[in-house]
C-alpha positions in Angstrom: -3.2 45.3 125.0 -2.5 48.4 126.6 0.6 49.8 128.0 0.6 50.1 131.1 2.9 53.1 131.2 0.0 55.1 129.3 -2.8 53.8 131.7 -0.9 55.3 134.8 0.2 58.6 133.2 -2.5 61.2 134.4 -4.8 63.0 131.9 -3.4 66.1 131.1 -5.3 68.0 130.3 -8.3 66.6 131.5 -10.6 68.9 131.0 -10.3 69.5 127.7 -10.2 65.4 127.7 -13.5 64.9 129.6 -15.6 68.4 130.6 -18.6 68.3 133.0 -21.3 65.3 132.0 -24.9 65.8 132.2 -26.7 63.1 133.5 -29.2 61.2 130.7 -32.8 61.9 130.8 -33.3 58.4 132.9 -31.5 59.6 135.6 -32.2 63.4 135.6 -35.4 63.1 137.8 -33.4 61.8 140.9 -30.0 63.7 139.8 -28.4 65.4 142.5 -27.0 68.3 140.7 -24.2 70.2 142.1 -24.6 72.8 140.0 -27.6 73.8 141.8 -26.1 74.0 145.1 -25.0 77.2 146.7 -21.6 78.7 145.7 -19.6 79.3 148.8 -17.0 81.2 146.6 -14.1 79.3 148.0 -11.3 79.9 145.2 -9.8 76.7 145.1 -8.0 77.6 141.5 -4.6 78.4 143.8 -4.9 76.2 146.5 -5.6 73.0 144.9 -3.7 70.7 142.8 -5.0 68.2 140.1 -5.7 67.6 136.6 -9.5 68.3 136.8 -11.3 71.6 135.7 -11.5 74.5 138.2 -15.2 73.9 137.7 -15.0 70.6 138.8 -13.0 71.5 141.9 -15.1 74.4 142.7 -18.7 71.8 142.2 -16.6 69.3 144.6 -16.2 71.5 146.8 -19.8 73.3 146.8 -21.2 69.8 147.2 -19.0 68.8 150.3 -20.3 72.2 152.0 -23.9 71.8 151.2 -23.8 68.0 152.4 -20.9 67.2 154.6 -21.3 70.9 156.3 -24.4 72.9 156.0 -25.3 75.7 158.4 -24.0 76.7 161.9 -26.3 74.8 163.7 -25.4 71.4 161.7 -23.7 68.3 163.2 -19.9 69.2 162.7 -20.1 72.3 161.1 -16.7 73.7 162.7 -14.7 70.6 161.9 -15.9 70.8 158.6 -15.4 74.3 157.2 -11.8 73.6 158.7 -11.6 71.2 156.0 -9.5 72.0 152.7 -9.1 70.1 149.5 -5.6 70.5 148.4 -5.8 67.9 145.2 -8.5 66.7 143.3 -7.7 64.3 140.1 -8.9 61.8 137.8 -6.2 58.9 136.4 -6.8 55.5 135.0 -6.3 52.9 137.2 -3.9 50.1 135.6 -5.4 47.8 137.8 -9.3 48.3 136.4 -7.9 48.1 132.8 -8.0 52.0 132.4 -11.1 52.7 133.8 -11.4 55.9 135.4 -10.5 56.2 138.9 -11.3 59.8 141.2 -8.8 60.9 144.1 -9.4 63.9 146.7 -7.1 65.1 148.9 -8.3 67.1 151.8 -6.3 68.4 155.0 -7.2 69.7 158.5 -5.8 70.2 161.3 -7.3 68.5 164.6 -9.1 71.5 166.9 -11.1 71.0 170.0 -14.0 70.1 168.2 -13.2 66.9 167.1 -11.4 65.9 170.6 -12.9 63.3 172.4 -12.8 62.8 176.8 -9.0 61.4 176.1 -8.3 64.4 174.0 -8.1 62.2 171.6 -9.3 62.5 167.4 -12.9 60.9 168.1 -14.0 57.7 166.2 -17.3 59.7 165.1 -15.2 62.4 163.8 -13.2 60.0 161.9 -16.5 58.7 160.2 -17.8 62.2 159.1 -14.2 63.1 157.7 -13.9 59.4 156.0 -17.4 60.0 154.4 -16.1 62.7 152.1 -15.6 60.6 148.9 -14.5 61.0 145.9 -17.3 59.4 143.8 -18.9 63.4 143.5 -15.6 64.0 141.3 -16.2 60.9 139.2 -19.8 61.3 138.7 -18.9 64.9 137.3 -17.3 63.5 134.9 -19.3 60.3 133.7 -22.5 62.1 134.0 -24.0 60.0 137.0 -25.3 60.7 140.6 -22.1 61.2 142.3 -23.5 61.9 145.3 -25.6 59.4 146.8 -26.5 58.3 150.2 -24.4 56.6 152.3 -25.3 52.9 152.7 -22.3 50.7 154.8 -19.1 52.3 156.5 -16.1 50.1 157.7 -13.7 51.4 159.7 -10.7 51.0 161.2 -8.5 52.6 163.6 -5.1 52.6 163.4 -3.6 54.6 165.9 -4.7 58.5 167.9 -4.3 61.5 166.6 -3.8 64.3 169.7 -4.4 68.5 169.0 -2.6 69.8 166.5 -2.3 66.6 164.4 -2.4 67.9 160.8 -4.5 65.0 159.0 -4.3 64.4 155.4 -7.4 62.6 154.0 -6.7 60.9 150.7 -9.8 58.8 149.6 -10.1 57.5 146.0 -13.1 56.1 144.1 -13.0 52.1 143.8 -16.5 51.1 141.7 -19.4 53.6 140.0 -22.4 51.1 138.9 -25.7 51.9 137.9 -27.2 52.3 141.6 -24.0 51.2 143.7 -20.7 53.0 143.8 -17.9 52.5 146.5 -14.5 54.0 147.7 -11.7 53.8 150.3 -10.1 56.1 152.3 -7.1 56.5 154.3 -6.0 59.6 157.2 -2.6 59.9 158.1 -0.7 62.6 159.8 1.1 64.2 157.2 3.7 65.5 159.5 5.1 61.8 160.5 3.2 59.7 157.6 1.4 57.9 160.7 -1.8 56.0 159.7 -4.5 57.1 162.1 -7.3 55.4 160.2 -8.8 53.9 157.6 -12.1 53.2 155.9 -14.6 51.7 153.0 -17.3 52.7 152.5 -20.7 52.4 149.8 -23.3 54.7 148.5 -26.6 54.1 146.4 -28.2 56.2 144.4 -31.8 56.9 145.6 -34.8 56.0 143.5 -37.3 58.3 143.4 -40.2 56.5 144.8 -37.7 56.7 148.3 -36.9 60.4 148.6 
């Protein structure tokens, strides 16, 4: 049996442990690479934490621009490139017998942008900052469409977040099947440690006859 002591230790160093994966020849025709996506040249080697590559950091972070951003004209575009990952890791989880478990920890402070008529955090920008998962970090390293679609979102909402708030979105990878992968995610002002909100949510993997 294993020790549990050795399961929660981190993998240091982990990318001489586990580099980049390339996806198998089964998958490659519906692969969503991020290594094909546009580098926004974000340095992240000094401004983020974890025990994963800089090249995994800087992919994460390519692939959360090209999807969860885009261009100026795209839904949220401001609120996003306010967005800044301040940890990205990789531990085994005691709890799944070692497997491999992904965490991301991204920051913002709440602008105008993201106000709703109360001047409150709005329950649709909660969903687009919740959607940022973890699972492109995990597939990165096992090799497997980390990116997905977005199929189900639940949601819950703890308590406002005013102007100013500075949010702290941790949101960790729970399951990575062959089509089917999952995680959580919890905001909390990381000023006063209030939870604002919470959230699970599950991606597929398209197929190719449905792109």
């Amino acid at each position: 049996m294993s020790n549990p002591k050795e399961l929660s230790a981190p993998l240091q160093p982990f990318a001489e442990i586990h580099p980049i994966a390339r996806p198998n020849s089964s998958s490659a025709a519906v692969w969503v690479d991020p290594a094909s996506l546009p580098d926004y040249g974000d340095d992240l080697t000094s401004t983020t934490a974890g025990n994963v590559s800089d090249d995994i950091k800087r992919l994460t972070n390519n692939t959360f621009l090209a999807y969860g951003v885009g261009g100026e004209d795209a839904f949220g575009f401001t609120t996003g490139r306010a967005v800044k990952f301040v940890d990205i890791r990789v531990d085994r989880s005691v709890e799944q017998h070692g497997r491999l478990q992904a965490t991301t920890i991204a920051e913002v402070l709440v602008n105008r942008n993201m106000l709703n008529g109360a001047g409150m955090l709005h329950g649709a920008c909660v969903a687009y900052l919740i959607d940022n998962t973890p699972l492109v970090v995990l597939g990165l390293v096992q090799g497997t469409n980390g990116v997905g679609v977005t199929q189900s979102m639940n949601l819950m909402f703890h308590s406002p977040a005013s102007i100013g708030t500075h949010l702290r979105i941790i949101s960790t990878s729970i399951t990575m099947g062959g089509r089917i992968m999952s995680a959580k995610c919890e905001i909390v002002s990381k000023d006063t440690g209030r939870m604002v909100a919470s959230g699970w949510l599950s991606k597929m993997q398209p197929t190719a006859n449905k792109l």
